[in-house]
C-alpha positions in Angstrom: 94.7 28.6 94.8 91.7 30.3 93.0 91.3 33.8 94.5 88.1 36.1 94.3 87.7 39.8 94.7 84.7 40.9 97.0 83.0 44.5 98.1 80.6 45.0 100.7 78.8 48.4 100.3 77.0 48.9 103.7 75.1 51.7 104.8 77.9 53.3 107.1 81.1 51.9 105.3 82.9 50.2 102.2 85.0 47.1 102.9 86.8 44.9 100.1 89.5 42.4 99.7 90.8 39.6 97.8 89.8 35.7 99.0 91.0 32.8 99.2 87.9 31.1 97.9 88.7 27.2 98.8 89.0 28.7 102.4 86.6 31.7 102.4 89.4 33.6 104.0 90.2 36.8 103.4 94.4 36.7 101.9 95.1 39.9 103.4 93.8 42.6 105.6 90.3 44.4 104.0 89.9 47.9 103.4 87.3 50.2 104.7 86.2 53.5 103.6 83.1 55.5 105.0 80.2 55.5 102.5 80.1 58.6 100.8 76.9 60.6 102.3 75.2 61.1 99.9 75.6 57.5 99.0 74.6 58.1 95.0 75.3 55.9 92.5 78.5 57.9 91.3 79.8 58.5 94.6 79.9 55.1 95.9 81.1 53.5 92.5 83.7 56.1 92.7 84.4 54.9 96.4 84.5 50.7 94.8 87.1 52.1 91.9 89.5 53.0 95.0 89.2 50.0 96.9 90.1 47.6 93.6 92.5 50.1 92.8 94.5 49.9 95.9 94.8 46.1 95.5 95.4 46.5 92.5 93.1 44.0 91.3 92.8 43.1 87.9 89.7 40.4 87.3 86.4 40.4 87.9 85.0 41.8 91.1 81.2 40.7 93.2 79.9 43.4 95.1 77.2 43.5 97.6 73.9 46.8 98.3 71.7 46.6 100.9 69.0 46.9 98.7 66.9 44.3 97.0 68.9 43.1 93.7 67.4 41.5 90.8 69.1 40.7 87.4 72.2 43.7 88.7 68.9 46.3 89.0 68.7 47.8 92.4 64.5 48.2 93.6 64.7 49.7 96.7 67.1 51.9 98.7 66.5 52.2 102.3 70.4 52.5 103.3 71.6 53.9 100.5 70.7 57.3 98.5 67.1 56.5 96.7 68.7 57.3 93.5 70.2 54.0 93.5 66.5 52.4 92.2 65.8 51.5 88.9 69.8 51.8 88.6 71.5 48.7 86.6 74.0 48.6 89.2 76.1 45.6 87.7 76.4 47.6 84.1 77.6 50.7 85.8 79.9 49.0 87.9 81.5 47.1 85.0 81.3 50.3 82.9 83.4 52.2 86.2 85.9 49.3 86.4 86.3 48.2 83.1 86.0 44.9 84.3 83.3 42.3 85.1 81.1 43.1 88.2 78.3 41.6 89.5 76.0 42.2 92.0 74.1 41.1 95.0 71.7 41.6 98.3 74.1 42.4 101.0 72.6 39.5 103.6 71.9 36.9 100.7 76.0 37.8 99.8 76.5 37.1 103.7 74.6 34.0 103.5 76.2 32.3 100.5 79.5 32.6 102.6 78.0 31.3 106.1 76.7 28.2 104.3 79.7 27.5 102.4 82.5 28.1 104.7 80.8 28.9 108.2 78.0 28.0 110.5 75.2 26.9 107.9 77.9 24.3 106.7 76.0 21.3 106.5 72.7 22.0 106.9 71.2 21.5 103.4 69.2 18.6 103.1 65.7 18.4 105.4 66.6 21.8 106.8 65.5 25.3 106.6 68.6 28.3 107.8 67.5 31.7 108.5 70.6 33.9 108.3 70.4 37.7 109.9 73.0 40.7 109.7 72.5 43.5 112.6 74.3 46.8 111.3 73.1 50.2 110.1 69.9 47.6 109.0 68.8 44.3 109.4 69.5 42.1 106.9 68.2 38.6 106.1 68.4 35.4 104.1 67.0 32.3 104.2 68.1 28.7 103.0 65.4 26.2 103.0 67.0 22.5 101.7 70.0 24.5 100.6 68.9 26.8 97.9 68.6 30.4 98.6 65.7 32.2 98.6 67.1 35.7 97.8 66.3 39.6 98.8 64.1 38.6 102.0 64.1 42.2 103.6 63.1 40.9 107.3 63.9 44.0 108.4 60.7 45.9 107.1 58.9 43.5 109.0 56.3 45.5 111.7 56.5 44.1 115.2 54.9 46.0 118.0 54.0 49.0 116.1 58.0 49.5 114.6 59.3 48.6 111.6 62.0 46.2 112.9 64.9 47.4 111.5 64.5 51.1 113.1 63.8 49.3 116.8 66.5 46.9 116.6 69.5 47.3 114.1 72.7 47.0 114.9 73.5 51.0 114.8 71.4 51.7 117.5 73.8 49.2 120.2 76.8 50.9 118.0 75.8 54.5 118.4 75.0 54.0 122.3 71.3 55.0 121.1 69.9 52.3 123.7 71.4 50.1 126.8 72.4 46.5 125.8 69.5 45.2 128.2 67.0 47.2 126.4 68.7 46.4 122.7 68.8 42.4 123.7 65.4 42.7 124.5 64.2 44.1 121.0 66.2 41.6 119.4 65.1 38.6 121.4 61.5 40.0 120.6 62.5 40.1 116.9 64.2 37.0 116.5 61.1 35.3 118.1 59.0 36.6 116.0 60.7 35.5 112.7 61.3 31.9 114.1 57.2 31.7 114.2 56.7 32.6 111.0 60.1 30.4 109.4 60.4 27.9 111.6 63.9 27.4 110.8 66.6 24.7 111.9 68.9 27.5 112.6 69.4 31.1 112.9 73.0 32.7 112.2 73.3 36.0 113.3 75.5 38.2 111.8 76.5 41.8 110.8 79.6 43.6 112.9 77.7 43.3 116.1 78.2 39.6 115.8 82.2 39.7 116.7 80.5 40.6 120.5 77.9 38.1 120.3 79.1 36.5 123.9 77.9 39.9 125.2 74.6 39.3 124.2 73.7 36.0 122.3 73.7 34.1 125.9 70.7 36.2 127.0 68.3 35.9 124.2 66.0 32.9 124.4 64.2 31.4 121.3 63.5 28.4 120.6 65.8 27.7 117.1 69.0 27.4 117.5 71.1 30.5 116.9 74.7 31.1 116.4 77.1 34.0 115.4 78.8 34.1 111.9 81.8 32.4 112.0 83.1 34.6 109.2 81.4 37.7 110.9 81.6 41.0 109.5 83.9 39.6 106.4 81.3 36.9 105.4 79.8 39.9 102.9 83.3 40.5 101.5 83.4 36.4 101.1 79.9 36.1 99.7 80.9 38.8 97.2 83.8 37.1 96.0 81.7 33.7 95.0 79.5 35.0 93.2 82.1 37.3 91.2 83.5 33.7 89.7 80.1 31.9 89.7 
């Protein structure tokens, strides 16, 4: 069995565990620590060290920002401490751990997962998946004929005077901020919205909101498809784990 090691940094908390990467299963339960607040690049690498550690994990690890990621560099930092950009995150990592790390968007991690072992499997060819993650953010990736098309950031998308992620994240349903009426009807606003502009086969929704998608998902009309993550809130930790032995 060929394992992987995956970390999902999210706005609000840490989570890592070792995979079963034939399966996309996680082999035992994950860990979660809060995000350090501020969530700088020292404290949150110092955060990573103590997850590994406690598995005591020896090989190479994948770890996921919510941040757009390109060549291990973080270039934004809307979720996590604005410090973060223009960082190298995948040399410091591997500098922390004294080990291989490597890095990726947080929703494109999600996505790798969901197409490999969950509810995108098997829709490559001809067909065009639009994967979204509702937590502190909103998080997106798209799939068009089965290749990725990384570091979207949906969620800065301006829909009725908001930026999108502040009107309809996943946090705001989590914190009791708004009703579940009036946060189903942001996100069936939303979801509309990026279905006429992607016109995709299939929208996954995701993010830790998604293990009570039966609250909700029956209530939102669009016209795509859409179904919750089968791997739900672990399908980071899975993502992160693939690309680690890619």
């Amino acid at each position: 069995m060929e394992t992987g090691f995956g970390i999902d940094i999210g706005g609000s908390g840490i989570k890592g565990a070792p995979v079963d990467l034939s399966t996309g299963q996680l082999l035992t339960e994950r860990c979660r620590i809060a995000t350090p607040q501020p969530a700088t690049p020292l404290a949150v690498s110092g955060t990573v060290a103590e997850i590994v550690e406690m598995f005591q994990w020896n090989g190479p690890i994948g770890c996921t920002i919510p941040a757009v990621v390109q060549k291990g560099v973080v270039h934004n930092a809307t979720n996590i401490d604005k410090t973060w950009i223009g960082v190298s995150a995948e040399e410091m990592l591997t500098e922390r751990l004294n080990r291989s790390a490597k890095v990726i968007n947080d929703a494109d991690a999600a996505g790798l997962a969901e197409m490999k072992f969950g509810a995108g499997a098997g829709y490559s060819e001809g067909k065009v998946v639009l994967m979204l993650t509702f937590g502190t953010g909103i998080g997106s990736t798209l799939f068009v004929n089965g290749q990725q098309v990384p570091n979207m950031e949906l969620g800065d998308l301006e829909l009725d005077g908001h930026n999108a992620e502040q009107h309809a994240a996943g946090r705001l349903r989590e914190e009791d901020l708004v009703s579940w009426s009036e946060w189903t009807s942001r996100v069936e606003r939303y979801l509309q919205h990026v279905e006429n502009l992607f016109w995709p086969d299939l929208i996954i929704f995701g993010g830790g909101i998604s293990n009570l998608a039966s609250e909700f998902l029956p209530h939102i009309k669009t016209r795509t498809l859409i179904v919750p993550a089968k791997l739900r809130n672990n399908a980071g930790i899975t993502g992160a784990a693939l690309i680690a032995q890619a």
